[in-house]
Structures are given as C-alpha cells and as structure tokens.
C-alpha positions, 0 to 999 in steps of 0.5 A: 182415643189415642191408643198409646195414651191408653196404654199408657194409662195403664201404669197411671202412677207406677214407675220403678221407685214406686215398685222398689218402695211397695216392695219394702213397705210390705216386705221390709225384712224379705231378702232381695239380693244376696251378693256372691263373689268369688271370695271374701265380700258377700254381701245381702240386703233386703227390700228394705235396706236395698230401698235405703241404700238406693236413695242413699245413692240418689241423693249423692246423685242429686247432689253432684247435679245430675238431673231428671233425663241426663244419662249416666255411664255404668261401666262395670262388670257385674257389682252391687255398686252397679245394680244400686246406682242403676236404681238410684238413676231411677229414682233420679229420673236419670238413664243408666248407660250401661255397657260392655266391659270388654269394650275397648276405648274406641267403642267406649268414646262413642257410647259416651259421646252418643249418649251425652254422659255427664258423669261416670260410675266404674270400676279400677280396672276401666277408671283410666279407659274410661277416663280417656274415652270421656274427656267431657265427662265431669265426674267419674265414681270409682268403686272399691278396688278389686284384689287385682286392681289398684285404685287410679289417680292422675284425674281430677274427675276420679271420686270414691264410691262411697263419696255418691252416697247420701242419706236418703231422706235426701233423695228426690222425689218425683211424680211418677212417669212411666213412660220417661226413658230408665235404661239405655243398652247398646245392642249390635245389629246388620249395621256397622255401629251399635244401636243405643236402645232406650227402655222406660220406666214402663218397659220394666214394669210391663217384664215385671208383670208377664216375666213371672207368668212366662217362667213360672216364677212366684215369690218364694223363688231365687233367681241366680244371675252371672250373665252381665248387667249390662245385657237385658237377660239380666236387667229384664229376664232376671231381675224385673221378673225376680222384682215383680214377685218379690222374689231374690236375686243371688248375683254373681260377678261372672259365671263360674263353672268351678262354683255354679253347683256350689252357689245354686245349693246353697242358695236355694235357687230356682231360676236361672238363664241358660246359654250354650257357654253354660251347660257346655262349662258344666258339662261333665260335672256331678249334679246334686240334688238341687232346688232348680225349677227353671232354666230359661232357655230359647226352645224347648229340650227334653234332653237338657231337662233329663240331664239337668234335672230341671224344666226348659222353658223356651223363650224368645227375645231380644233387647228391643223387645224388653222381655220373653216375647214368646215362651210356652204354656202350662200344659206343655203342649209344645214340641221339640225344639220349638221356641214357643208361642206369643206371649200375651200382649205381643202380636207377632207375624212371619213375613216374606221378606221378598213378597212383603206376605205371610208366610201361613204355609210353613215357609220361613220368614222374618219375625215381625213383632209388634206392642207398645214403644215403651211398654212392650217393646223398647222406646226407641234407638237413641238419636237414630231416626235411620235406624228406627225407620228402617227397623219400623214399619208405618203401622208398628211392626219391628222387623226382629232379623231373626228367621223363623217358621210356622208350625203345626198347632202355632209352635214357632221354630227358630230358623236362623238369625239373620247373616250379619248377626253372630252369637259369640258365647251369650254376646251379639256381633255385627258382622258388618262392624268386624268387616268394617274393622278389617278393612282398615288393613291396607291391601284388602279387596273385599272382606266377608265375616261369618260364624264358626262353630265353637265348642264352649262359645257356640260361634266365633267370627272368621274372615274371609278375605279377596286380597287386593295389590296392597297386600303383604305376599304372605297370607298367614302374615296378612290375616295376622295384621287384619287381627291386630287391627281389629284387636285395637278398636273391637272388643274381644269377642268381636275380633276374628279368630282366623283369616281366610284368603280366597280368590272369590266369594261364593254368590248367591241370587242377586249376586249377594254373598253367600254367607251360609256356604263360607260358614260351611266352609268354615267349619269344614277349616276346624273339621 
C-alpha cells in the first residue's frame, strides 16, 4: 500500500473550511477572534460571524475570477482583513502568499514573481511598493486607511477592501482535499533566495490536531498573538492550535511592551509565544496577577517560569516542519535547558554531518526529521527542485540545519543553528543573501556575514570585509557604502549593523571560514 496514500486517507474528507464550518455549526456564539489594536477599532467575531464574513470574502474572491490553485499576495502587517482573506483563499481553493512587511521592492518583485500572484490584498502604507513590484498583478485590494497612511491612487488596479466582499451564500464550495496546497511562507535559509515554502490544507489540520496536546491548550483557552501573520508561529503554533479546540484568538497588529499586561488581563489569556525580544521588552515591568498557563518557548527555563509566573513549554520547529516538532511532556521529566523530545508522529534523528552516522553517544549532529510531505512536514519548496534535493534525502529525511545533541533519558539540547543562519528579533536571515547584498560595493575582495549579539534582538548581522584595489581608502566610508547598498535591496532586519575590515579571515578545517571565531570577534567590538 502506498503509504502517503494511507496517510492521506486519514483526513479523508476535511480540510480548513470543513474545520472553520464544524467549528460555527456547534459553537456559533463562541468567540474566535477578538481584534486589539493600539486604539480605537477593536473588533470580535465568533465562530459564526467569522465563518459569514470568511465566504463573504470568498465569494468577492471568486468573482473577480480567482480560481482553485491560483496564489494571492497578502502583504500586510498583522489585520483582520489579512486573517479573513487567508481563509477566504481556503475556501477558494486558492494559496495565500503571505509576506514580510519589512521587505523592500526588490525582495517584494521576486516573491510576486515566484510565486505567479494574480492578484493582491494590502495595505495603504505598501499599496504603491506593492504596485510596483507586481506589474502583472491584475488587481490590488487596498484595506482601510491606517491613521498614519493615506489611501493610494494613480493605479487603476487599486479597489477598496470592502469591494472583496460578497455575500456568502456566494462562495464556492468544493470537495474537500487535504492535501491541495493552502499557505505559501517564504523562509531564509544557507542559500542566497528565500525558499517559498507550500503547506497544505492537511498541514493544518494535522498542527490542529498535535498543536494543543504539545502546549496543553483546551477549549476554554485564549491565545494572545502579536508575532506576525506572515510567520508560521502565528499561522500554525497560535491559531491552528487555537482552532483545533475551539478556542480565542486575541490578535494584536505587533507586539507592545507598553500594552502586553494590559491586553493579557483583560483578556484572560492563556497562551502565548515567547521570544527573547519579548521578555527582554518587559523586563523590568510589575507582573499582575494574571490568567497565563503557557508560554511556548524553545527549551525548557525554570527561571523564565519563576519570574513570569507561567509554565515554559519547550518546543522546537520551523516553518517546514509545520508545528511543534518536538516539546515535553505531562510529567515534566525534562531538564534544563532541553528543547524536549519528538513529538509523536515526527521521527527524528541526529546525524554526523562528516561520517553520514548517528551520532548515539552524545556528540552533536545535524537534526534530521522526518513525516508526511503535506502533512507533518511542508509539501514542498515552490518550483525548486534544487532546494528539495539538497534538503531531502532519497528516504524522506529533511536535513533541518540546526545543531543539536542527544542526551541522557532522550532529552535534546539544541547546540547551535547552522552558521549561515542568524535569528534577528524572532526573523531568520541568510547570511549568504546579506553577503550576496554586499557584494554588489565595488572594491570588496571577500565578505563573511555573522551574528552579533543584541540585547533587545538576541542577534544582528556584522560584516566582516577583505578590502580589494576598488575600495575607498577609508575604512568607515567604505563600511557606510556597503550599508547603503544593502539598505536598497534587504529588508531592514537583514542590513548589517557594522562593517568590519580585516586583512584575513580566521579558517577552520578544509580552509572554511571560521564563522564562530568572527562572531567572537564580534562581540568582543561591543564588549
């Protein structure tokens, strides 16, 4: 028997409108969302009303021709508009494309054109960028003004948000698939271009069904989002999880550390994400007596839970692997600093990178996990069979990049990601695509792009340069010309902090450079 097949055969049936709707048939009144913005707006809908409002957009979906398949850009920082027309894709059959704000044209032209968008859904403040960077697009749905934005004109192709809007009886239907592609994130890696990772209807369904059990979530339970829409931590570790109870989902725009108390109390919420930008931003602040259960964190830290008054839950994964791939257990037998174990329905394996074998013994290795495609794990990187074979292996190990080891009584301990990957405030980075970014500057002979240590941030990429016969005499001229560039065509979070001229790079084995010993050198330039 084919076992994808069978494994398929297991959401016979089901897909996200098939959860949205069972949800609003046996708890119509039950809140689902609660909308909570920095001022005047705030909004709620219950499974119900957000099931209505969801066809409502379906069918303006459907209206303007898009079909089962086609992709949608969602550009937008966190909005109901944004989670509402994701959904309404769902029941489309189309893919939502969603992506980070803080990209700038350039990266914005190639998600567009990767991807094949036929049409957009923004917001004011990125309606002309977005404008500009999709020539093709046919149509580009512009929400409500924000109160520092105006709405844009000169296109055309620009149409109100609430012109998206039909009448839900209006709304296709179609025969449940769950394997048919929902989601598209674009996710940094080693290489030089974000990888476009697919998930599927089944993707989230399976998050739906493990999510809760992994962070102990039950029906009655709030779960407080500000990370962005466009990562899976809030698609898939917030509100898969949230839907696969029944649960409430109280969305913020961003994270507020002014506001974070204030919204948790009033809210009675349960559940929420942590980052090191989080508890870093209310570090210092009274905590009242509060509602929280779980903070869903990477490892496990007792001292976190004493200060904030909450369980840490550890819990490992990325956005190719949909959901928690690994986290602890009821009885709390995992030590300190441990990112857990396998969640069930996720093999995983430590692997010598050098040798191709186990590393059994406690040595570190490279974190291989395996499932499902579609269901467990992602579907596939959209239109890059180079990325898939170098990530797969022939029986269906996906090589994560992350260092990890074994430990006593099968706890894992997470060693270090692999070097070409920074983690700036909650955002991944490619070091090779900043490097790639810097080396547009006439005069550079070779460029190597590390983490810094950051107090708020946790890391922020440096550069490390070997000056070549272009180069402007002055060092700190020349490091200000190689921000400059990058600033044109990375996002923000991606462009360097500081340039670094040096004479040589420090090597390690097989003359590689040695990343870790320019980190150290790093942070010995902010000691």
């Amino acid at each position: 028997m084919d076992e994808a097949l069978a494994a398929e055969f297991q959401l016979a049936g089901q897909d996200i409108p098939w959860l949205l709707k069972s949800w609003a048939d046996s708890q119509p009144d039950k809140t689902f969302l609660i909308w909570e913005p920095r001022d005047d707006g705030a909004r709620q809908w219950t499974y119900a009303e957000f099931w209505n409002d969801v066809r409502c957009i379906a069918a303006g979906l459907a209206a303007r021709g898009v079909a089962p398949g086609e992709r949608i850009l969602i550009h937008a920082d966190n909005c109901p508009e944004m989670v509402l027309a994701w959904y309404a894709c769902a029941v489309v059959g189309a893919v939502g494309v969603t992506t980070n704000t803080r990209s700038v044209q350039a990266e914005l032209e190639f998600f567009i054109k990767k991807t094949g968008c036929v049409g957009a859904i923004t917001q004011p403040s990125f309606a002309s960028m977005v404008a500009a960077a999709g020539p093709d697009l046919q149509w580009i749905v512009v929400t409500a003004g924000e109160a520092d934005a105006a709405a844009p004109g000169g296109d055309d192709r620009f149409a109100p948000f609430d012109t998206l809007v039909g009448v839900a009886e209006d709304a296709p239907s179609r025969t449940p698939d769950p394997m048919a592609p929902v989601g598209i994130l674009f996710t940094s890696g080693t290489t030089s271009q974000p990888k476009a990772v697919v998930h599927t209807h089944a993707n989230a369904l399976w998050a739906a069904r493990v999510g809760p059990t992994n962070i102990s979530m039950g029906h009655d339970d709030t779960y407080l989002v500000f990370l962005p829409f466009f990562h899976v931590n809030a698609q898939s570790w917030s509100i898969w999880t949230t839907l696969g109870v029944g649960g409430t989902i109280v969305l913020q725009p961003k994270f507020s550390s002014s506001r974070f108390w204030e919204v948790v109390t009033k809210h009675h919420v349960t559940h929420l994400s942590l980052i090191p930008f989080v508890y870093s931003a209310i570090a210092g602040q009274p905590i009242p007596e509060h509602s929280v259960k779980v903070g869903v964190f990477g490892l496990i830290v007792p001292e976190l839970e004493a200060w904030l008054g909450f369980r840490v839950v550890p819990a490992y994964g990325m956005t190719e692997t949909v959901i928690h791939a690994t986290n602890d257990n009821p009885g709390r037998m995992v030590p300190k600093g441990s990112m857990g174990k396998p969640t069930p329905g996720y093999e995983l394996v430590i692997v010598d990178r050098e040798t191709g074998e186990l590393c059994t013994d406690g040595r570190p290795g490279e974190l291989w996990v395996r499932g499902t495609r579609g269901i467990q794990l992602f579907l596939e990187y959209f239109d890059n069979p180079e990325a898939m074979a170098k990530s797969f292996t022939p029986d269906g190990w996906f090589k994560t990049g992350d260092v990890v080891r074994l430990a006593e009584g099968g706890n894992l301990f997470y060693c270090d990601r692999d070097a070409d990957v920074l983690k700036v405030g909650g955002e991944n980075v490619s070091a090779r695509e900043v490097e790639d970014a810097c080396r547009q500057v006439p005069g550079i002979a070779d460029v190597a792009v590390v983490a810094q240590s950051h107090e708020m941030l946790n890391e922020v990429p440096v550069a490390f340069v070997i000056k070549g016969p272009a180069a402007e005499a002055d060092d700190d001229a020349f490091g200000a010309s190689i921000i400059a560039a990058c600033a044109t065509v990375l996002a923000d979070f991606k462009v360097p902090r500081a340039v670094y001229v040096v004479d040589e790079f420090p090597r390690a084995t097989l003359d590689k450079v040695a990343k870790n010993k320019l980190r150290e050198l790093a942070d010995e330039a902010i000691a």
